[in-house]
N, C-alpha and C positions, 0 to 999 in steps of 0.2 A: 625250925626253918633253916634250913640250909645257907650258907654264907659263905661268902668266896673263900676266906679260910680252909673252910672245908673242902674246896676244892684244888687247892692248891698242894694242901695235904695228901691229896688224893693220887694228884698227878707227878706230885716231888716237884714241885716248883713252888717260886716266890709265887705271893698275891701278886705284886706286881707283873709276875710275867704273865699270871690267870687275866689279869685286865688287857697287857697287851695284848693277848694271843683272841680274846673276845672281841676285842674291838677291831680286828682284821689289821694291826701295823705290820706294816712289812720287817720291823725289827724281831721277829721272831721266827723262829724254822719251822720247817714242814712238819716236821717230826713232832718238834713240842706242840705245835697248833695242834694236832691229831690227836695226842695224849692229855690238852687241857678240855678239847671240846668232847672227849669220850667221858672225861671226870663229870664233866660237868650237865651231861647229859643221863650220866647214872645217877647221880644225886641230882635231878629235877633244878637245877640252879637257873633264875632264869635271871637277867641283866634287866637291873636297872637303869631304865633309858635315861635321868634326871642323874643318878652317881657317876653313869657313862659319861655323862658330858661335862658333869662338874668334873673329872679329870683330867678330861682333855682339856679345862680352861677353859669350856664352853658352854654356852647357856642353852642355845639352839634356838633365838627367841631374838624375834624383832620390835623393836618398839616405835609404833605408829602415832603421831601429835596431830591430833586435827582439832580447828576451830571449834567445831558443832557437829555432831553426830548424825545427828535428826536433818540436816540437809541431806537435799538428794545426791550431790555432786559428791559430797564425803564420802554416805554410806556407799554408792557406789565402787569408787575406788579403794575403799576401806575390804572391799566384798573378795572383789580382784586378787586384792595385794595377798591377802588370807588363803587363798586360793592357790596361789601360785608359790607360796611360801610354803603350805604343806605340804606339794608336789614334792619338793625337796627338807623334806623331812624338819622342815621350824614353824616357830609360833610365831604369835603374832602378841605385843600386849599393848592395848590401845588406850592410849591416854587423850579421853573427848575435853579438853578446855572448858567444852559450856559457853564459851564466849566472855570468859572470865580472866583477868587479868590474873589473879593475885593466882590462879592455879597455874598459869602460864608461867609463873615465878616458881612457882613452888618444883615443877616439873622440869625443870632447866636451868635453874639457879642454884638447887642442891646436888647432893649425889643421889638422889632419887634412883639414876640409872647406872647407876655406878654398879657393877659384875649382875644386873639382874637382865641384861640384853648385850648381842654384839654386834647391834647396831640400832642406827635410828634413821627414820623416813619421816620428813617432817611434810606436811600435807596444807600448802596454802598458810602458811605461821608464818610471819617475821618477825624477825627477831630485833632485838636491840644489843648494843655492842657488850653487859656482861652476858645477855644470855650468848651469844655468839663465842665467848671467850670461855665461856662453862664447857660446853660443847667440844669447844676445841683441847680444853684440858684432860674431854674424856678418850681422846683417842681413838675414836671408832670410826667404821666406815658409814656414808651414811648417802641417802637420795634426798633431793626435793621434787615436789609434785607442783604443780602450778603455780603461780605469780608470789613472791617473799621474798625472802632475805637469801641471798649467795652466800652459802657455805664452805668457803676455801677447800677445794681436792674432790668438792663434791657435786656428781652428774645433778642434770635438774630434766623433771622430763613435764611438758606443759604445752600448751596452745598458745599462739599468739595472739593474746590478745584486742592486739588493737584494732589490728586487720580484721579479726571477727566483727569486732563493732562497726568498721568502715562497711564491710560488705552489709551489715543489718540496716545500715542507715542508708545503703547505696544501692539497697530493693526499694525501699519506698521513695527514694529521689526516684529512681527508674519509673515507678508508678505514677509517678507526678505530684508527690508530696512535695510542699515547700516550708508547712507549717511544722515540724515533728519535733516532738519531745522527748524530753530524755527521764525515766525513774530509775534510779543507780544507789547504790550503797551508802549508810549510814558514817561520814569523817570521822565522829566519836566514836566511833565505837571501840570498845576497851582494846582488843588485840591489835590494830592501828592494820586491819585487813586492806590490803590494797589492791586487786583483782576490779575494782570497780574503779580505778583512776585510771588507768592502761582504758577503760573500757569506755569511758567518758573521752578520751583523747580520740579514739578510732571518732566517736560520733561526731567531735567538732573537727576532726579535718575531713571526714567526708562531707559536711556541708559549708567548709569552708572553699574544698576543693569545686563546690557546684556554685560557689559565687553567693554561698548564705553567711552570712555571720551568725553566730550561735545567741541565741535570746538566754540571757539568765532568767526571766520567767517563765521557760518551758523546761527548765533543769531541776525535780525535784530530787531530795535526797530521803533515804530511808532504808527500811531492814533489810537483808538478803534473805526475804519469805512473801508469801500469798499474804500474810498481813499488811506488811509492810509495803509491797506493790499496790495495794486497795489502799491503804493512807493515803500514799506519795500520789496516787491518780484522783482520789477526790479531793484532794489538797490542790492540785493542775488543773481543774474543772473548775472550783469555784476564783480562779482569779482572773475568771471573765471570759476571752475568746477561747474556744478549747482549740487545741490541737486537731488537725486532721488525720495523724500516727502520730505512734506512740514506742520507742525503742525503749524496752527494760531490760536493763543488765543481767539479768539470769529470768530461768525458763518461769521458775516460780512466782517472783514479781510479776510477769508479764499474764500471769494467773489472775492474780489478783487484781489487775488493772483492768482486765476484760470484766471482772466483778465490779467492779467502781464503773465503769463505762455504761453496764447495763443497767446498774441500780440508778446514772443518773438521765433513764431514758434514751439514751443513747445504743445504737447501734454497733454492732462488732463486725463485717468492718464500713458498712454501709457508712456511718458517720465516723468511726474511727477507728483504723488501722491498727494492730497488735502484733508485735514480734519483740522474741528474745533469745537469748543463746542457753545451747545446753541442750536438748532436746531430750528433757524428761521424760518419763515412760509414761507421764500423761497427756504429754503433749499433742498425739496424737488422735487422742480420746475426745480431745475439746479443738481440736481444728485449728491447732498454735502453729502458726509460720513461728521458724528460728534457725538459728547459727548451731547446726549438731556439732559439740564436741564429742573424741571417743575416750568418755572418762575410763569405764574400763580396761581401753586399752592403756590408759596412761597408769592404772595401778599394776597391770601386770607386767609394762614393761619398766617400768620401775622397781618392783621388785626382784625381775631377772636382773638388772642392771646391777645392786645390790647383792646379791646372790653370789656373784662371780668374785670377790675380795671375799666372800665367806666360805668358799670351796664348797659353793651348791652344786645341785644337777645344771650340768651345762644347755642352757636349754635356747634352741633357736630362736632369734628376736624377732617379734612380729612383723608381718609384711614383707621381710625379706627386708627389715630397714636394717641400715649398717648403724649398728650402735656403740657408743663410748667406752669401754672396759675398763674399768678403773683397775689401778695395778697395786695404789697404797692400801694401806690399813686406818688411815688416820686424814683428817683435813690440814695437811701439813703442804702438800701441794696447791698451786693457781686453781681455783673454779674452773671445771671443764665448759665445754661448750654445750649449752641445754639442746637439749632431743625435743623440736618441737612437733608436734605429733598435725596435720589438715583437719581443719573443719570445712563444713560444705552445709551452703542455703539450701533448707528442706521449705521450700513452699506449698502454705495449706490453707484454712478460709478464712483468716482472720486478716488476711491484707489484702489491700484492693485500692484500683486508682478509685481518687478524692471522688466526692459525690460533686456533679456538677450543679450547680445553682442556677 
């Protein structure tokens, strides 16, 4: 097996100037480039992409921290980001949480990441102030993608929130709902997800703004899944008047609520109204009015955003949006201004003025 030695040998040059003159650095001349790449082409040498980059101090490899995998809104921009990463020639190494604390710990509180990425994109994670201060000690460049923890020096590219939920709750006022409930995200749950409090605050000021006060017994709480949407709606059914609509904080929940709706005799949207944000790939399939986010656009321009502190391909940023160019290497500067990307009401058969009596 041939080995750059042997190449070097070949050409009367250091290995070291075999690696420069391979890896295209402008520190070396025409002439030797010419006489390492002729060595090196007689003796069949081919480069090691993984020794390449451990050279250069480089890993080529990004490392991705998401909640849960198995959500749609993850795998999504998980898809994206992979995507647009190997466009420019890096990996991707995905660390799924599970919904798990003590991994959350374990993933950001060691050096876990320490020289195995050169950088990280945390995806809907907050953080707490050592993990926050781990992070900071690693020195890298890094993105966030939706609603978490501010990362000193680092872009954040996400949907507004709240306003999503205003407009979900400001179709069914329009329709003539008075009575509508809300099924929203699990407080306990271990990674202290907060994408469903943002999401809860749009629904009570848009029915605060219509002259409603918000009912705490139309506010259930529960999983961010089709399970957990079917709990939270038959748990809202049996405590007596039901609701007329129904706002679920993500497209899946609002799955699951049409399931709970139908199993208790109830009509979709004859007797009760159903919308949620996100606009799942199956949302369209079962006739789910919702709030579209564009997850995948928000994983690839997250990625490209990233990209540019790592001397990627310089790649033009979606829609012609003017985007943030981070200039450091490290969260050492203020938190940029987040890139928040439009959603837009997709109306479809699950929502409908109140049934008159």
């Amino acid at each position: 097996m041939t080995k750059i030695d042997d190449v070097a040998r070949l050409a009367g040059v250091s290995t070291a100037t075999v690696s420069r003159a391979l890896r295209g650095l402008p520190t070396v001349s025409a002439a030797t480039r010419h006489r390492v790449l002729a060595a090196a082409e007689q003796l069949q040498y081919a480069v090691s992409p993984s020794a390449s980059r451990l050279a250069g101090g480089r890993t080529a490899t990004v490392a991705v921290i998401v909640p849960r995998i198995t959500r749609w809104f993850f795998a999504t921009v998980v898809e994206a980001v992979e995507e647009t990463l190997h466009e420019s020639g890096y990996d991707l190494l995905l660390y799924n949480l599970g919904g798990r604390e003590h991994t959350r710990q374990r993933v950001l509180r060691t050096a876990n990441l320490h020289k195995r990425v050169d950088a990280v994109m945390l995806v809907a994670t907050p953080l707490r102030r050592a993990e926050l201060a781990a992070l900071t000690v690693l020195d890298l460049p890094g993105v966030t993608i939706s609603s978490g923890s501010g990362v000193p020096g680092w872009p954040c590219v996400r949907i507004d929130d709240v306003a999503a939920a205003r407009t979900a709750t400001r179709h069914l006022l329009d329709l003539g709902h008075r009575r509508i409930a809300h099924i929203s995200g699990d407080p306990d749950d271990e990674l202290a997800f907060t994408t469903h409090l943002d999401r809860r605050r749009g629904y009570r000021e848009a029915l605060r703004s219509a002259g409603i006060e918000p009912d705490p017994s139309l506010d259930v709480e529960s999983q961010f899944s089709i399970d957990g949407g079917e709990q939270a709606t038959a748990e809202l059914l049996a405590r007596g008047e039901p609701p007329t609509a129904i706002f679920a904080a993500c497209d899946e929940m609002a799955m699951g609520a049409m399931s709970a709706v139908r199993d208790a005799g109830l009509r979709v949207p004859q007797d009760v109204s159903v919308i949620g944000i996100d606009d799942h790939d199956l949302s369209r399939v079962l006739g789910l009015s919702t709030i579209a986010q564009p997850a995948t656009e928000q994983g690839r321009l997250a990625a490209r955003i990233l990209l540019d502190p790592l001397g990627g391909r310089d790649l033009p940023p979606l829609g012609g949006q003017i985007v943030p160019r981070p200039r450091g290497t490290g969260p050492a500067e203020p938190s940029a201004a987040p890139v928040i990307l439009p959603t837009r009401l997709v109306v479809r058969d699950s929502t409908a003025p109140p049934r008159a009596d």
